[in-house]
Phi, psi and omega in degrees: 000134174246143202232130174256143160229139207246150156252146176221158197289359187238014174131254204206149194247123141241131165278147180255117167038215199257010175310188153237049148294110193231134149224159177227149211271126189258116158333329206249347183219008184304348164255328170294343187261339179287322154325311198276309177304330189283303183311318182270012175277289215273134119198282176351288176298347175278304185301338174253015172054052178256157186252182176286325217246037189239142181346118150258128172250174165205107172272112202241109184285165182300348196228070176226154196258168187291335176276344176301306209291313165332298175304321172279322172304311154317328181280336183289293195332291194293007205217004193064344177309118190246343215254047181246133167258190166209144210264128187271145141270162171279000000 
């Protein structure tokens, strides 16, 4: 499953795989939208007969701040995904 995270001017876009599950993480609302991005992660992973212990890639543009990205990662981690990379860019 690939989850792209985007910068936006008000914190971060995550795409869910190739869907159009998008959510976005708010400076300002940022322990509710991670909430809300994890529900629609597993819902995801449910729909798609998928395991915990099954690949998360995370493809990251570059102007995304380090803390988001942090944040979502724990929260995939901290959820049993264990089995997460990152795709390097140029």
């Amino acid at each position: 499953l690939e989850i792209h995270i985007f910068a936006i001017p008000a914190g971060s876009r995550v795409q869910i795989g190739q869907a159009d599950e998008e959510v976005e993480i708010d400076n300002n609302t940022i322990e509710a939208d991670l909430a809300a991005m994890i529900a629609r992660i597993e819902a995801c992973l449910l729909a798609q007969k998928r395991f915990a212990g099954d690949p998360i890639e995370i493809i990251c543009s570059g102007d995304v701040k380090w803390d988001h990205l942090t944040k979502i990662y724990n929260i995939l981690f901290g959820a049993g995904l264990t089995d997460i990379t990152f795709r390097m860019t140029e």
